[in-house]
mmCIF file as gemmi writes it, N, C-alpha and C atoms, coordinates in Angstrom:
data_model
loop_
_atom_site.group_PDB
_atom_site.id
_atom_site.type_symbol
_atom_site.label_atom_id
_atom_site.label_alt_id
_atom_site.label_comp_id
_atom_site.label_asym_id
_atom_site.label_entity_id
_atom_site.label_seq_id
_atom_site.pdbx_PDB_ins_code
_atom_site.Cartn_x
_atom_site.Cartn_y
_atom_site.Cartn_z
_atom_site.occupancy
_atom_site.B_iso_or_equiv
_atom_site.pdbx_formal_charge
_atom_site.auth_seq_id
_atom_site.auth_asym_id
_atom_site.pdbx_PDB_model_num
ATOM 1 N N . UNK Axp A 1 ? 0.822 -1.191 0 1 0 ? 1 A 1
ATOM 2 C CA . UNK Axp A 1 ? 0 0 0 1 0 ? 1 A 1
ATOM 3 C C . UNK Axp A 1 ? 0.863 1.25 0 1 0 ? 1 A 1
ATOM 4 N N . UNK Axp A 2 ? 1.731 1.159 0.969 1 0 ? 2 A 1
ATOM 5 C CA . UNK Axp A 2 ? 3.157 2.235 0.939 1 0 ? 2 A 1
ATOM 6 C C . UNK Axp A 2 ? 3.711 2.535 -0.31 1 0 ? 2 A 1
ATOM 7 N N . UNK Axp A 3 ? 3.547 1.676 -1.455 1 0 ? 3 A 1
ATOM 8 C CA . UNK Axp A 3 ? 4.002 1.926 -2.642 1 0 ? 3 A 1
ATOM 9 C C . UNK Axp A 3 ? 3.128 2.156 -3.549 1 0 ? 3 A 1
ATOM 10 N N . UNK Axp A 4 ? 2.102 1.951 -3.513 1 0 ? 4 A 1
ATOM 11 C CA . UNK Axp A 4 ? 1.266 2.72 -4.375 1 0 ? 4 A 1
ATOM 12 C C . UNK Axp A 4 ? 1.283 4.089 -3.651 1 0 ? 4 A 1
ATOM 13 N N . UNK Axp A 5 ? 0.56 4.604 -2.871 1 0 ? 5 A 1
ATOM 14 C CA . UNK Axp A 5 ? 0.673 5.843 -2.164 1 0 ? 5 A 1
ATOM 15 C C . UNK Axp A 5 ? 1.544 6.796 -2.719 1 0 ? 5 A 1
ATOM 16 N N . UNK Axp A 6 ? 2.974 5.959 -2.473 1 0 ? 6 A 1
ATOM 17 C CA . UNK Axp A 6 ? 4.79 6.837 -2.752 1 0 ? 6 A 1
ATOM 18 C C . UNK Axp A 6 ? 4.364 6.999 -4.11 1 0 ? 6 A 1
ATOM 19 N N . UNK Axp A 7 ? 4.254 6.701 -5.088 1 0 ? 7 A 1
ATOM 20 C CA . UNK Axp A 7 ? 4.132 6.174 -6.665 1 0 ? 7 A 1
ATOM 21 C C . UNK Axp A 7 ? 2.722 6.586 -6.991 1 0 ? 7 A 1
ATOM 22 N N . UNK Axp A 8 ? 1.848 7.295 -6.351 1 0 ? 8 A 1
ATOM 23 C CA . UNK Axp A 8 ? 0.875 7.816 -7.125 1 0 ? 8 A 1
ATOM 24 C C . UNK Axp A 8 ? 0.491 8.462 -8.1 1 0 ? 8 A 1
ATOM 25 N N . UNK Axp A 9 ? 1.58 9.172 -8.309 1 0 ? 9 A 1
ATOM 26 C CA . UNK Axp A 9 ? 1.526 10.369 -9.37 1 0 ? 9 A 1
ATOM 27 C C . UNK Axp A 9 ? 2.294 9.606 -10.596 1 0 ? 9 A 1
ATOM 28 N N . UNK Axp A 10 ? 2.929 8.974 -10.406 1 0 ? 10 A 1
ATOM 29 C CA . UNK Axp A 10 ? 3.936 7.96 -11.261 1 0 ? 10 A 1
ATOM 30 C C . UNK Axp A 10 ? 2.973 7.387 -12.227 1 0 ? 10 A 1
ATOM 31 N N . UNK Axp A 11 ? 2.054 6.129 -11.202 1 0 ? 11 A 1
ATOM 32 C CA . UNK Axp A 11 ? 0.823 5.611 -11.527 1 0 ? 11 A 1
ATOM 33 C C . UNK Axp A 11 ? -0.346 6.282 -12.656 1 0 ? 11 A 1
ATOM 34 N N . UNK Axp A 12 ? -0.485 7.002 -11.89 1 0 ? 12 A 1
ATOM 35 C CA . UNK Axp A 12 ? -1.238 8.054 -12.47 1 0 ? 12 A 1
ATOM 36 C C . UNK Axp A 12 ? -0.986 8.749 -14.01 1 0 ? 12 A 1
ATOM 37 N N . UNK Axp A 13 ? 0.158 8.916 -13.958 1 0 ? 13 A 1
ATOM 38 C CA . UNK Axp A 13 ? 0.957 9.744 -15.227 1 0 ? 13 A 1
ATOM 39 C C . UNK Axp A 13 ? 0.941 8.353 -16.487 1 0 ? 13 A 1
ATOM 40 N N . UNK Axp A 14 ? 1.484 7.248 -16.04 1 0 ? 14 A 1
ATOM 41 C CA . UNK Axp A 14 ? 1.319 6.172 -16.882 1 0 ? 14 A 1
ATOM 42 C C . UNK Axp A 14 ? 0.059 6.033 -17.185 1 0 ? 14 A 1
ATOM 43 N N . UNK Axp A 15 ? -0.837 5.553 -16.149 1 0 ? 15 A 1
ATOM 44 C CA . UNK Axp A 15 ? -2.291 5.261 -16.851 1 0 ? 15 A 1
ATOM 45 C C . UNK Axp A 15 ? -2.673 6.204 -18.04 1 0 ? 15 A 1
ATOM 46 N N . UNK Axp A 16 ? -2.549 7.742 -17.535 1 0 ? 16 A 1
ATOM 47 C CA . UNK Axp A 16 ? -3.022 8.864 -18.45 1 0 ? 16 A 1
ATOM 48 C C . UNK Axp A 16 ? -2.11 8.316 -20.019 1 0 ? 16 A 1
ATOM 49 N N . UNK Axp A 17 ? -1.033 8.142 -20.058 1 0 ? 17 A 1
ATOM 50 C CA . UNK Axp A 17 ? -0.402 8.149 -20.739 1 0 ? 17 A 1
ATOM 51 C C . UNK Axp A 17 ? -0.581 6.58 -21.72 1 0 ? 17 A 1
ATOM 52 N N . UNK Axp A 18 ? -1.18 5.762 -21.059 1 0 ? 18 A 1
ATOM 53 C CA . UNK Axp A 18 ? -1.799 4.313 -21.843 1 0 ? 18 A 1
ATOM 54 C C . UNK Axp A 18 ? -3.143 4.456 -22.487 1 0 ? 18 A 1
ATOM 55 N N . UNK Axp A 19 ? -4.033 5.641 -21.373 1 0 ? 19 A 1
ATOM 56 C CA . UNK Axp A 19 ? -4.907 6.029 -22.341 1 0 ? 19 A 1
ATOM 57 C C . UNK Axp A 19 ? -5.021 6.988 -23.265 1 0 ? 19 A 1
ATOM 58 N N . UNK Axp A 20 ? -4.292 7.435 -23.524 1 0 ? 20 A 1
ATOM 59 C CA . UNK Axp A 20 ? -3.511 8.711 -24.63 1 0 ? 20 A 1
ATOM 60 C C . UNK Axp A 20 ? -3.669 7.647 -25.871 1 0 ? 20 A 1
ATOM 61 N N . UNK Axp A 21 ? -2.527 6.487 -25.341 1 0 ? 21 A 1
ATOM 62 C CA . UNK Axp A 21 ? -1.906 5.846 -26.421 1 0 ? 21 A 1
ATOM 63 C C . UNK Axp A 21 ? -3.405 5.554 -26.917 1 0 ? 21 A 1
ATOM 64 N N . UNK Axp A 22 ? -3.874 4.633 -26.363 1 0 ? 22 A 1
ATOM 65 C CA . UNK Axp A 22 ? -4.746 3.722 -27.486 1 0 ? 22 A 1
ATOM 66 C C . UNK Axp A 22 ? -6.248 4.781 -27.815 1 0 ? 22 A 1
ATOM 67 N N . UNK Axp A 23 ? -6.219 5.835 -27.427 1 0 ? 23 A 1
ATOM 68 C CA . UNK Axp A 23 ? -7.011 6.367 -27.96 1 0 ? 23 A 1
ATOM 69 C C . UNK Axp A 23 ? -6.349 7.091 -29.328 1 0 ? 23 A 1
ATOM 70 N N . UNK Axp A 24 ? -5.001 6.905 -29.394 1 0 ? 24 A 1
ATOM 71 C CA . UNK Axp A 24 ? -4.346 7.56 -30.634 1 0 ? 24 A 1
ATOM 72 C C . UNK Axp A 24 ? -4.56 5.951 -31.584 1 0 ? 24 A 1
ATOM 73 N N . UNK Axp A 25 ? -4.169 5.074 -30.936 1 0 ? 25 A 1
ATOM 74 C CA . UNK Axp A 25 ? -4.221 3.65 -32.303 1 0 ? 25 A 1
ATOM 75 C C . UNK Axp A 25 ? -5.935 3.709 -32.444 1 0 ? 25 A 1
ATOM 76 N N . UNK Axp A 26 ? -6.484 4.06 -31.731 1 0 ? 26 A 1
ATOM 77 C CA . UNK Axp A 26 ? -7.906 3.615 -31.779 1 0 ? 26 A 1
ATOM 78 C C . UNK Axp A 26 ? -8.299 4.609 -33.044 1 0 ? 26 A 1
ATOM 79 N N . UNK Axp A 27 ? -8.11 5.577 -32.844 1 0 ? 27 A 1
ATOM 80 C CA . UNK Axp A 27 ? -8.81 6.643 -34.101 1 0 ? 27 A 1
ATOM 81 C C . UNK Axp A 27 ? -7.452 7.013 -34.777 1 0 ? 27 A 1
ATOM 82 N N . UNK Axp A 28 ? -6.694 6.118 -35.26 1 0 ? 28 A 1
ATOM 83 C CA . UNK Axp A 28 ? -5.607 6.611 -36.002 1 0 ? 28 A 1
ATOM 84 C C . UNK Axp A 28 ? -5.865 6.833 -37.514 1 0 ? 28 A 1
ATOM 85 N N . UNK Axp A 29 ? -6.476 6.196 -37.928 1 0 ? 29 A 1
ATOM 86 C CA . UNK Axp A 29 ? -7.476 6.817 -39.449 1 0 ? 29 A 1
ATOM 87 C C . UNK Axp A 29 ? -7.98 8.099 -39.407 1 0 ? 29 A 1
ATOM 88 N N . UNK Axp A 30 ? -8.871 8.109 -38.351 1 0 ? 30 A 1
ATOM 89 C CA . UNK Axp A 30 ? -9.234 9.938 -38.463 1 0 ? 30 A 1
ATOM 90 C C . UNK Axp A 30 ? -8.322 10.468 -38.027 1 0 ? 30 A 1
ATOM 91 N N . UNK Axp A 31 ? -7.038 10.391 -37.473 1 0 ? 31 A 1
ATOM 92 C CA . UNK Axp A 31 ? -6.4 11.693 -37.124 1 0 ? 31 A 1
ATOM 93 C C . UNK Axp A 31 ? -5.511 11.919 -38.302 1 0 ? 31 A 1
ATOM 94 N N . UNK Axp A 32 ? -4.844 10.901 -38.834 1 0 ? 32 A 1
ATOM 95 C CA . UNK Axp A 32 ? -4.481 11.158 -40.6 1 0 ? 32 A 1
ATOM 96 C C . UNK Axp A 32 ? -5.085 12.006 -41.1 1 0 ? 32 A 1
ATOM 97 N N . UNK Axp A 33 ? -6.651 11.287 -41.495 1 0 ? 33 A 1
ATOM 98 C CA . UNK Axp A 33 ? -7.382 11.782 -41.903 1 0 ? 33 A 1
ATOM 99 C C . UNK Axp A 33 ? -7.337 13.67 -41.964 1 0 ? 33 A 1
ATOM 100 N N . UNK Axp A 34 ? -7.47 14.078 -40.736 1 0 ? 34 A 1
ATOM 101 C CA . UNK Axp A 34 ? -7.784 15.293 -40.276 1 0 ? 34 A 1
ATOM 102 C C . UNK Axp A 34 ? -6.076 15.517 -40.795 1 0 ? 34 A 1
ATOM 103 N N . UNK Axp A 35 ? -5.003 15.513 -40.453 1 0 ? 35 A 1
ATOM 104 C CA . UNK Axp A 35 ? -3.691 16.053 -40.769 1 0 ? 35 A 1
ATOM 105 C C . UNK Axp A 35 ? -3.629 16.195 -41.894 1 0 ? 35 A 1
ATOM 106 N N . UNK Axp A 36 ? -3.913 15.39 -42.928 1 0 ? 36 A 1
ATOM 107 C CA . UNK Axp A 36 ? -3.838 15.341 -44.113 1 0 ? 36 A 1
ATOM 108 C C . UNK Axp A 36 ? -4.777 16.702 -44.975 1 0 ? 36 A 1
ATOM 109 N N . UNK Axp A 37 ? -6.108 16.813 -44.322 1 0 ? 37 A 1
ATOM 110 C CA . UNK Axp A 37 ? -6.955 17.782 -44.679 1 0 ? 37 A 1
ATOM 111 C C . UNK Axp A 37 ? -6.325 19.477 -44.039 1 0 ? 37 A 1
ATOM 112 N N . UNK Axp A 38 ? -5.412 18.762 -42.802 1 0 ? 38 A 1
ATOM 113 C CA . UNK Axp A 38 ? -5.11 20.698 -42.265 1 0 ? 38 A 1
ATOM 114 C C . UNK Axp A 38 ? -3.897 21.06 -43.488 1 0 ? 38 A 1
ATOM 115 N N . UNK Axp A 39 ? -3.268 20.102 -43.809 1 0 ? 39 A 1
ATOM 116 C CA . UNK Axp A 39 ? -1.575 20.275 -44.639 1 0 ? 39 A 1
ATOM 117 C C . UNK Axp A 39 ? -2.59 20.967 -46.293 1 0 ? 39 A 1
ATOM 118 N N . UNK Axp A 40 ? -3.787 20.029 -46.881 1 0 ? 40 A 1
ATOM 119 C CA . UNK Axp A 40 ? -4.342 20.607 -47.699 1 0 ? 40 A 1
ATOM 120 C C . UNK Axp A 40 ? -4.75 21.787 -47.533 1 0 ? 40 A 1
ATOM 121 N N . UNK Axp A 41 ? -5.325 22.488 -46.866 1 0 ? 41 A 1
ATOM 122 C CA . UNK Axp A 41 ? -5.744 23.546 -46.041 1 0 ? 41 A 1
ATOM 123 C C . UNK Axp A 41 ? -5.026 24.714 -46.163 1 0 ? 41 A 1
ATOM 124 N N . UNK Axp A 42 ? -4.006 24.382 -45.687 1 0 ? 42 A 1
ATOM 125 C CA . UNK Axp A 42 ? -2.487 25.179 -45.224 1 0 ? 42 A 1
ATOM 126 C C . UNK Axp A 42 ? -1.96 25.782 -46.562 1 0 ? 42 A 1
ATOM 127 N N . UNK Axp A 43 ? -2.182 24.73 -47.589 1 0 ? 43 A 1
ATOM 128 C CA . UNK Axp A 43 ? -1.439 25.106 -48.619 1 0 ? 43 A 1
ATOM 129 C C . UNK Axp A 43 ? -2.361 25.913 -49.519 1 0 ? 43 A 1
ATOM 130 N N . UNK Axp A 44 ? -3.698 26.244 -49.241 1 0 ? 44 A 1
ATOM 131 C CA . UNK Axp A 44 ? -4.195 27.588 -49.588 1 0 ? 44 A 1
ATOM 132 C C . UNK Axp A 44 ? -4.19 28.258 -49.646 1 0 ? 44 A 1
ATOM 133 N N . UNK Axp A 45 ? -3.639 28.559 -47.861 1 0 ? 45 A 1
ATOM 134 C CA . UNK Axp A 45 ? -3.27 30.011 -48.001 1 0 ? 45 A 1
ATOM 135 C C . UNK Axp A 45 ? -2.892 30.901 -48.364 1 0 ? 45 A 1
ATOM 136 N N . UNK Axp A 46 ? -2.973 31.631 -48.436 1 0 ? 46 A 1
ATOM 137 C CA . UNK Axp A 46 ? -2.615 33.11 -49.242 1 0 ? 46 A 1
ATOM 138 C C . UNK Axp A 46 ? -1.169 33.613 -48.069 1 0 ? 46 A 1
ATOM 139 N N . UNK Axp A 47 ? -0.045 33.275 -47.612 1 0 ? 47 A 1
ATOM 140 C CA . UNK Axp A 47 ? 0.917 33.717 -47.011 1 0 ? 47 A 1
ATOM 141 C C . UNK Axp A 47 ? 1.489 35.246 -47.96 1 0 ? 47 A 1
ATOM 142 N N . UNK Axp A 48 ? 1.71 35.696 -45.865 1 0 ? 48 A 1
ATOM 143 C CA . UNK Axp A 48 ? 2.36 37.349 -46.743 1 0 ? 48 A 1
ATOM 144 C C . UNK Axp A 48 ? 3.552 37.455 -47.295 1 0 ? 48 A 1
ATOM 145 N N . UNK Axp A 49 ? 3.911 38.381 -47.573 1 0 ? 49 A 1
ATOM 146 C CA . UNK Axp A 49 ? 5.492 38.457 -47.995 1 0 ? 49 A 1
ATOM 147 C C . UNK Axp A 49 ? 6.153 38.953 -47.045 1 0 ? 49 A 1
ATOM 148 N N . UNK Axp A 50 ? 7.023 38.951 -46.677 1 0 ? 50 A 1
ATOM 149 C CA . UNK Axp A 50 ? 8.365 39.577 -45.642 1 0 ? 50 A 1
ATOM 150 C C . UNK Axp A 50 ? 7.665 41.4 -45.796 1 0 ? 50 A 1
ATOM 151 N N . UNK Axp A 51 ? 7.923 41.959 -46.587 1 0 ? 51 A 1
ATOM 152 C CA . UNK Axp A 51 ? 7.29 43.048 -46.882 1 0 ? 51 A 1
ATOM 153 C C . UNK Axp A 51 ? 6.475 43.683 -46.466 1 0 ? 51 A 1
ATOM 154 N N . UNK Axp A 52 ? 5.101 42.904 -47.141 1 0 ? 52 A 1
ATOM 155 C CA . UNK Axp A 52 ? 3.846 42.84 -46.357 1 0 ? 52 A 1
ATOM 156 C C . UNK Axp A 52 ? 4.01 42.561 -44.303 1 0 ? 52 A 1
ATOM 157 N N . UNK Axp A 53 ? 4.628 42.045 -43.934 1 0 ? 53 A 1
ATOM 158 C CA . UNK Axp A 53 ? 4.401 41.922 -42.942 1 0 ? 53 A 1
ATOM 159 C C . UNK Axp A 53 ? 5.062 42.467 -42.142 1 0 ? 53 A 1
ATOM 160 N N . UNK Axp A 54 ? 6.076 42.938 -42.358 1 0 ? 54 A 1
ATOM 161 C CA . UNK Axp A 54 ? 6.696 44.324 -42.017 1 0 ? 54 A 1
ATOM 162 C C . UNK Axp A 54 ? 6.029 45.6 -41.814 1 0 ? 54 A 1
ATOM 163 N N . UNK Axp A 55 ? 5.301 46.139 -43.079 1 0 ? 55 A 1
ATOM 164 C CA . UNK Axp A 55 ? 4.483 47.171 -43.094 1 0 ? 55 A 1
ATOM 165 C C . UNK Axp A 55 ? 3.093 46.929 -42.192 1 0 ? 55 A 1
ATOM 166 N N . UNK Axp A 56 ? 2.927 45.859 -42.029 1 0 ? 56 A 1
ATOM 167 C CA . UNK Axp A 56 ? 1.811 45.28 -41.086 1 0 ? 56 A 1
ATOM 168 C C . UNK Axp A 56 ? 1.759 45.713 -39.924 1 0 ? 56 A 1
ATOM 169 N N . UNK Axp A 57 ? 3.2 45.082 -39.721 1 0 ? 57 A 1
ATOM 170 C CA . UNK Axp A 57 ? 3.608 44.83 -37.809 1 0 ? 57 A 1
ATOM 171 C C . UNK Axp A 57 ? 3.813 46.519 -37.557 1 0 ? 57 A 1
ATOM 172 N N . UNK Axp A 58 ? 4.342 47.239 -38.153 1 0 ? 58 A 1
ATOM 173 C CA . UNK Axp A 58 ? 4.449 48.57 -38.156 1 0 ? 58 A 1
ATOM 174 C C . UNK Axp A 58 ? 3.297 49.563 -38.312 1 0 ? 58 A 1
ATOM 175 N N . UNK Axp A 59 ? 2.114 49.257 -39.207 1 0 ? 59 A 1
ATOM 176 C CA . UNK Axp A 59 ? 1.341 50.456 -38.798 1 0 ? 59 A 1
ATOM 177 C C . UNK Axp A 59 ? 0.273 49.526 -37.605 1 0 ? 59 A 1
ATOM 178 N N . UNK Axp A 60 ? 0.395 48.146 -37.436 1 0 ? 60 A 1
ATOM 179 C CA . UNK Axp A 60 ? -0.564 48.11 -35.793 1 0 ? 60 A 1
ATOM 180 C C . UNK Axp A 60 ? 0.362 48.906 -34.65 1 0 ? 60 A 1
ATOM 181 N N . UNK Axp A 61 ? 1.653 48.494 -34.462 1 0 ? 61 A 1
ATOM 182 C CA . UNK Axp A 61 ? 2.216 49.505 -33.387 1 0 ? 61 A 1
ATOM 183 C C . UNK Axp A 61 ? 2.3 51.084 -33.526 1 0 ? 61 A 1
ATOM 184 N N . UNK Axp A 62 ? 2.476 51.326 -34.707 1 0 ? 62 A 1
ATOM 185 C CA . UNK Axp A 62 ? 1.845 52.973 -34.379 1 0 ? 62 A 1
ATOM 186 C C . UNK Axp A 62 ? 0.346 53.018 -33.877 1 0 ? 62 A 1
ATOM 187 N N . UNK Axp A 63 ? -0.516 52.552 -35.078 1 0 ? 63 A 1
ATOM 188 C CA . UNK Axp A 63 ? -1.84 52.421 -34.181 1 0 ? 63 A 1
ATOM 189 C C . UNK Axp A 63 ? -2.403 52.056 -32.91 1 0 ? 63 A 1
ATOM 190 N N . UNK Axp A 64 ? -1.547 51.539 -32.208 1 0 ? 64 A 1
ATOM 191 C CA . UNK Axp A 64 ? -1.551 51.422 -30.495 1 0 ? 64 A 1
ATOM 192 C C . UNK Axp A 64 ? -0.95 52.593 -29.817 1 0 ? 64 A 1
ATOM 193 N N . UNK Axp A 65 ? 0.183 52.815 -30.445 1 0 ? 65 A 1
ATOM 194 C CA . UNK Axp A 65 ? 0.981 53.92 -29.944 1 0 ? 65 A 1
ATOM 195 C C . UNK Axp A 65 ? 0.072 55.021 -29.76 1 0 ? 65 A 1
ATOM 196 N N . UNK Axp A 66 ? -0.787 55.409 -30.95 1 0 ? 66 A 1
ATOM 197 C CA . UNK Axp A 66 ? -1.727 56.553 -30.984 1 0 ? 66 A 1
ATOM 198 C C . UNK Axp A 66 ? -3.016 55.959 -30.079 1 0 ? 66 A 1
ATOM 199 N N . UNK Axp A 67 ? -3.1 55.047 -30.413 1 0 ? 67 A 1
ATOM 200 C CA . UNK Axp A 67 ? -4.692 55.369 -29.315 1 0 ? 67 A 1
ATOM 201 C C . UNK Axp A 67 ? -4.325 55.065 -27.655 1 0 ? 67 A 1
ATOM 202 N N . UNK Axp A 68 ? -2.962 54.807 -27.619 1 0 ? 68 A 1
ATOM 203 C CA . UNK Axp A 68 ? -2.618 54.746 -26.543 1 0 ? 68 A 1
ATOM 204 C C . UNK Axp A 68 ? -2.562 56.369 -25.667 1 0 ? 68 A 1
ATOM 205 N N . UNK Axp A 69 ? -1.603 56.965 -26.483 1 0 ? 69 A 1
ATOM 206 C CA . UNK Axp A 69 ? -1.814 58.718 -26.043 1 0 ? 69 A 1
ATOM 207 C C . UNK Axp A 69 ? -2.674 59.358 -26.105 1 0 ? 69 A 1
ATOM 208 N N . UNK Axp A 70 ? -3.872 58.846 -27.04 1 0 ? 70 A 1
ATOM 209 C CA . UNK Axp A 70 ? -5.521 59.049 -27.381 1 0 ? 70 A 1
ATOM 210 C C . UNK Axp A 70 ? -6.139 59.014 -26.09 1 0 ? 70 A 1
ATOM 211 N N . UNK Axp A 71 ? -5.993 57.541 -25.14 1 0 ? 71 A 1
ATOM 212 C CA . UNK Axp A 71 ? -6.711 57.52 -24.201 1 0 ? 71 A 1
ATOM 213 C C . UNK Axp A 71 ? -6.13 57.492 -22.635 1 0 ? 71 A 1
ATOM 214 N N . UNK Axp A 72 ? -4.666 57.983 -23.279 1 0 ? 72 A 1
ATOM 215 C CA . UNK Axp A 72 ? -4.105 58.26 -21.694 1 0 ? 72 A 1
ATOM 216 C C . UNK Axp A 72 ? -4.798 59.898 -21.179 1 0 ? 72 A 1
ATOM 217 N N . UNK Axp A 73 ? -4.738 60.563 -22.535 1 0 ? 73 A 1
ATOM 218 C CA . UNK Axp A 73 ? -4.891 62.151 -22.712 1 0 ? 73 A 1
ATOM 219 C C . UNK Axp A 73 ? -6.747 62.292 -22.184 1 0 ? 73 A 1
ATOM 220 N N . UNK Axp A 74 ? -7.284 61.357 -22.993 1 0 ? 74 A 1
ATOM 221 C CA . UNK Axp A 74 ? -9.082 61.001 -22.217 1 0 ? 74 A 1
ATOM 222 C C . UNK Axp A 74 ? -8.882 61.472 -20.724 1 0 ? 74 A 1
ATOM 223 N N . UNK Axp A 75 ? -8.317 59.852 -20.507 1 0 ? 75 A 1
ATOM 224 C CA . UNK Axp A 75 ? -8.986 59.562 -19.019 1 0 ? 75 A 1
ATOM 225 C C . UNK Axp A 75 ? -8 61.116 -17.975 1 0 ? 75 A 1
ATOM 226 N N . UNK Axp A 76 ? -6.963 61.154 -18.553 1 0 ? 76 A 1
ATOM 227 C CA . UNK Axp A 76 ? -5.946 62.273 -17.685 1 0 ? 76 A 1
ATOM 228 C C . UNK Axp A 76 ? -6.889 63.668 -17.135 1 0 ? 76 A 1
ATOM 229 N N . UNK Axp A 77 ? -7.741 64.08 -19.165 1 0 ? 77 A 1
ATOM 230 C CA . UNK Axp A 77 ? -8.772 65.152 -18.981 1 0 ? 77 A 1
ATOM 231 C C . UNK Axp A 77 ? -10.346 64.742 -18.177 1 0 ? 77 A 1
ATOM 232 N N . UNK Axp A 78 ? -10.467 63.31 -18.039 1 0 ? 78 A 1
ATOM 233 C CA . UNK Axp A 78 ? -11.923 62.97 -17.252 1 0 ? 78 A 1
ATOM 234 C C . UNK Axp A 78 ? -11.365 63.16 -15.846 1 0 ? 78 A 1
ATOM 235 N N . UNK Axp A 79 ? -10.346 62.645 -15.614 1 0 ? 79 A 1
ATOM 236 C CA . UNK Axp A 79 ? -9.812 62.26 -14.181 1 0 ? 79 A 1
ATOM 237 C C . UNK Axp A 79 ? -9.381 63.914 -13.43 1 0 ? 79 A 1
ATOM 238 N N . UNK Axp A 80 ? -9.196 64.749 -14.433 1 0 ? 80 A 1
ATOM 239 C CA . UNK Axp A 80 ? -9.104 66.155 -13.638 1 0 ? 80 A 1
ATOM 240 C C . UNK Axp A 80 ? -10.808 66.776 -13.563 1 0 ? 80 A 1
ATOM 241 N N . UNK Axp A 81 ? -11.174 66.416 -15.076 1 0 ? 81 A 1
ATOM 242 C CA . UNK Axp A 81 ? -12.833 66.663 -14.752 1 0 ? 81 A 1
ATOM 243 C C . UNK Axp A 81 ? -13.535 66.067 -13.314 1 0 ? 81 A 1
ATOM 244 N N . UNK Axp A 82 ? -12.866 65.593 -13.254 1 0 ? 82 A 1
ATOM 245 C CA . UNK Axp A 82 ? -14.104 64.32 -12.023 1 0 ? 82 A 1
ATOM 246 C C . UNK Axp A 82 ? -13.639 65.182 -10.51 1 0 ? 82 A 1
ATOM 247 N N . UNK Axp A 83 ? -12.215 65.673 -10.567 1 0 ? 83 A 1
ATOM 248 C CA . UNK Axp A 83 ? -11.37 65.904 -9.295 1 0 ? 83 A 1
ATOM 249 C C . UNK Axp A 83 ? -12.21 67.262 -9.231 1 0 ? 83 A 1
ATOM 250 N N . UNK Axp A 84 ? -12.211 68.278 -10.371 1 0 ? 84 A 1
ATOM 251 C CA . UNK Axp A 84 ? -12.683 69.09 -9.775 1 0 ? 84 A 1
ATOM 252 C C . UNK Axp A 84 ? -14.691 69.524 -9.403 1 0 ? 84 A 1
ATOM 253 N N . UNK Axp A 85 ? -15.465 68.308 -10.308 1 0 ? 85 A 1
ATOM 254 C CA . UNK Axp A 85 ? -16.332 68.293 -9.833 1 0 ? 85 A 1
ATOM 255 C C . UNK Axp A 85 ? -16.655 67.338 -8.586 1 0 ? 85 A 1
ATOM 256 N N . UNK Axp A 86 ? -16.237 66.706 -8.054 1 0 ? 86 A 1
ATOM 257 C CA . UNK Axp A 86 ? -16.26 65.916 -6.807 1 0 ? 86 A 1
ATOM 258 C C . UNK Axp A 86 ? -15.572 66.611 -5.696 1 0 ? 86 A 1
ATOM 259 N N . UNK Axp A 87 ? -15.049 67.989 -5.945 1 0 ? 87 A 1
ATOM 260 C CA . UNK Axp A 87 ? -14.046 68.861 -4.622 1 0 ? 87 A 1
ATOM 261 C C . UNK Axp A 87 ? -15.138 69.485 -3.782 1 0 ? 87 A 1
């Protein structure tokens, strides 16, 4: 009993791990299946160019940048509004 107890998590980790397995041999047709359809999938896509995604990553961080000073400048002008109607 002392050794199961010590070894529980051990136990435990294996079982999980036997039922992993045969639920992978068990539906191993559909999970092909499905891999095979994401790789078809994949190769649809429309991928950007280095370029494109450059100019991307660059106008979302300005666009944060700005609505960031957009709504620091808000709440800065509500938060003096509020101070001096609540005095």
């Amino acid at each position: 009993m002392d050794f199961i107890l010590g070894n529980l998590r051990t136990i435990i980790l294996i079982a999980l791990a036997v039922v992993i397995l045969v639920l992978i041999i068990k539906n191993y047709q559909k999970i092909k299946s499905f891999l095979l359809e994401v790789k078809l999938e994949l190769s649809k896509v429309a991928w950007s160019t280095r370029k494109e995604l450059m100019a991307s990553t660059v106008l979302v961080i300005t666009v944060t940048g700005i609505m960031t000073i957009f709504i620091g400048m808000v709440d800065l002008g509500l938060s003096r509004f509020l101070s001096v109607v609540f005095k």
